[in-house]
C-alpha angles and dihedrals in degrees: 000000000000130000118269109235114214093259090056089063105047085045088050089047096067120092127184129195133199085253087063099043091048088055087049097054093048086056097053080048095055099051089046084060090046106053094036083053093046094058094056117137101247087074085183095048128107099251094065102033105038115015100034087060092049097055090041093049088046090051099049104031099038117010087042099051091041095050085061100028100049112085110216120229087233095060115110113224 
């Protein structure tokens, strides 16, 4: 058997869980929603100026990093 380079092993180190791909693809949901709200045709209303941006920021700055940063309970160390 071959020898493991280093990036093999980090490759090898992350795990993900359904708990974390779920995440993810609420988070690729969630982006979808806020760019389709956000071209809207009221380009002055709330939904594109203020809610559009809220869902966007949620979804980049808190469901995307959890979704890498939470360690599931399935995953095999």
């Amino acid at each position: 058997m071959a020898k493991k380079t280093k990036t093999e092993e980090v490759i090898r180190g992350i795990h993900l869980g359904k708990k974390n791909i779920y995440l993810f693809l609420s988070g690729i949901a969630l982006l979808i929603i806020g760019y389709i709200l956000m071209a809207q045709p009221p380009v002055y209303g709330f939904v594109s100026l203020t809610l559009a941006p809220i869902i966007l920021v949620f979804a980049y700055l808190i469901v995307f990093p959890a979704a890498i940063l939470i360690k599931d309970s399935d995953t095999k160390k």
